[in-house]
C-alpha angles and dihedrals in degrees: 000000000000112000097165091126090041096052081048100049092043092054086048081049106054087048094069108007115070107241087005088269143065091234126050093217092062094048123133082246093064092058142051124256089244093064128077119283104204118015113225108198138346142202136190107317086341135104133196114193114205098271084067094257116158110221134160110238130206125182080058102211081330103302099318095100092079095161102025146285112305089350102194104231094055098042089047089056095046095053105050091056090048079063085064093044128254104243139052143178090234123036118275128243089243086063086069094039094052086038089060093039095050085050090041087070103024089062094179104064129072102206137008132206122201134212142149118279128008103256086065085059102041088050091052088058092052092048094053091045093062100033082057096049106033089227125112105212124094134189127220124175111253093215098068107079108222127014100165146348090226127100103265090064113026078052084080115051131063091269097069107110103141094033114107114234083228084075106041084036078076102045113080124177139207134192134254135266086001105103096188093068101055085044084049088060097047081047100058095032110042116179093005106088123091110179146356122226133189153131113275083227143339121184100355139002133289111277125206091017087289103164087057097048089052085062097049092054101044093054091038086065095031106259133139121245123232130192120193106209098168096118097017095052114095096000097068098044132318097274090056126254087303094064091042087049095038097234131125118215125194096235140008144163137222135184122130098076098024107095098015099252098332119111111259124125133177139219105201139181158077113000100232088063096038093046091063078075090054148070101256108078135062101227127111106301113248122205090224104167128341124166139160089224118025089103102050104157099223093059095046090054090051087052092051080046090055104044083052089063087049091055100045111027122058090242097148090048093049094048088051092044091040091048097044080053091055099042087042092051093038102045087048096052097037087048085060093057085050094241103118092118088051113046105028120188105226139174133055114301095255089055108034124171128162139220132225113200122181123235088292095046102257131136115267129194092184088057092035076057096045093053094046088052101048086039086054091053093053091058092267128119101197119158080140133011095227105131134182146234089280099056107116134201083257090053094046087049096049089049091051089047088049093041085049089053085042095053090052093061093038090052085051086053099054090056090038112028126264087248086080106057103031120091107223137346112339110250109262129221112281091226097067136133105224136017095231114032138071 
């Protein structure tokens, strides 16, 4: 596996870009140095790095390339509406169209609003919430691992150096599928807190209708409740998670599957809660979300284009029988080696990812190194196991041969030591205080 363009290009990179990326997920410090530093095409469920080499890749844009790289439908379509432009000084016809479409398959929600990322959207809901409710506190559930890169939420976590204590002092946070613990909050903050806001699932389903439960709460002591759907919508069902788990928030965001790698996102939901961002009410005006480019006409047609895969192609079905086909493959194989216990396959089929414990069970980055490196060399880029709508059985069966290749060595490490077999540091957390210590 020749990387020589990719070792240079990372170097050029950390000289003027900081961390050497424009997301934190896909930074040199996530990977191994045995694995491809800038991807230069894709197609379908394949990859080609910059050194020309040819690789499956999971995790797809981080879960935003639901159908496929450069999947033709959807470029086609972006690319007739860039020959009419992509920006006005008044909104474009095609705002209203992907507006209806978006509301044609999230039944639950009365208007919609459309940005860039996901963190804009989030934030939009927050800021509803406690425009709604008068009250400055919000709840996010601690066991789903990212909400936001605004203040409310990065104040929080280890990586939160520039962000003033005033403003995480007002975030909480609960955990999930443990309903104590979110009546515990309302408990010891009555009349303080102004929204929830979680994932409808992560690694596994509600339990004890807590989801449910979550709602009844929140509207029992006043408080507005939030889905996050950025991972769940369009990967769940086609009405989003809320419609595979029957609840109705009030409101909810989407954004990872939604336009099929390109960058729209959506805050959704009840129109009394949507309409303190508009023009027909006479409450105080929120500026609820404004940007240049949140309407760019090309995107919004590759969403329409999207949904209309959704609509008309069993994609849902194929990334849950595709999925069950890869945990079934890699467990087996995995299991052979004896390694069940140390490297699980968790998650529901449609949104896979895998762990990697030492000797004692516990999590490893040095291991979880070792296993992207010796899955690279095999032709498979895997920091999840999360496919799309193009993975084929060929391309299932070539993943579980290189993750049986992977798991020898791994099982070498664990006897060894991983030190032995990595090339180079092991990749480090993203939510940590400092670059270079532990």
């Amino acid at each position: 596996m020749e990387l020589k363009r990719s070792k240079a290009l990372q170097k050029q990179a950390h000289r003027i870009i900081p961390g050497g990326s424009h997301t934190y997920a896909k930074g040199d410090d996530q990977f191994p140095e045995l694995f491809p530093g800038l991807i230069a095409r894709g197609k379908g469920s394949h990859v080609w790095d910059v050194d020309g080499n040819e690789y499956i890749e999971y995790n797809m844009g981080g879960r935003a390339v639901v159908l496929g790289h450069a999947f033709e439908p959807v470029v086609a379509a972006a690319r007739r509406e860039l020959e009419n432009g992509c920006n006005f000084s008044r909104p474009a016809e095609i705002e209203v169209t992907c507006a209806e479409t978006f509301l044609s398959m999230i039944t639950n929600a009365d208007m919609v609003k459309f940005c860039k990322d996901g963190s804009t959207a989030t934030s939009g809901a927050i800021k509803i919430a406690r425009a709604a409710t008068g009250r400055d506190h919000i709840a996010f559930c601690k066991d789903h691992p990212f909400f936001s890169i605004n203040d409310w939420f990065i104040g929080t976590t280890a990586m939160n150096a520039g962000i003033p204590s005033a403003i995480s002092d007002l975030s909480l946070s609960f955990r999930y599928n443990d309903i104590e613990s979110v009546k515990s909050l309302f408990q010891q903050n009555p009349g303080k807190i102004a929204g929830v806001i979680l994932e409808p699932a992560k690694y596994g389903d509600p339990t004890n209708n807590f989801l449910h439960e979550v709602k009844r709460i929140c509207h029992e002591n006043g408080a507005v409740f939030i889905l996050d759907e950025m991972i769940t919508g369009f990967r769940w069902h086609n009405g989003g998670a809320q419609k595979h788990y029957d609840i109705v928030p009030d409101l909810s965001t989407f954004g990872k599957g939604l336009a099929n790698g390109f960058s729209v996102s959506a805050l959704a939901g009840k129109r009394e809660f949507m309409e303190l961002g508009g023009l027909d009410h006479d409450k105080e005006r929120v500026f609820l979300l404004s940007t240049t480019h949140g309407a760019e006409t090309h995107a919004l047609a590759a969403a329409i284009a999207t949904m209309k895969v959704y609509q008309t192609e069993p994609v849902i079905e194929h990334l849950f029988r595709q999925g069950q086909r890869l945990r079934h493959g890699a467990e087996e194989v995995i299991a052979r080696h004896g390694l069940k216990d140390k490297i699980p396959i968790i998650g529901l089929p449609c949104c896979l990812v895998f762990g990697t414990q030492d000797k004692d069970g516990k999590g490893s980055q040095p291991l979880r190194s070792l296993f992207l490196q010796e899955t690279a060399k095999r032709g498979v880029l895997m920091g999840a196991l999360v496919l799309s709508y193009s993975h084929t059985d060929a391309d299932i069966d070539k993943t579980v041969e290189a993750i049986d290749g992977a798991a020898a060595v791994y099982k070498k490490a664990l006897e060894n030591g991983a030190e032995n077999y990595l090339v180079g540091p092991p990749s480090r957390v993203v939510m940590r205080r400092y670059n270079h210590r532990d």
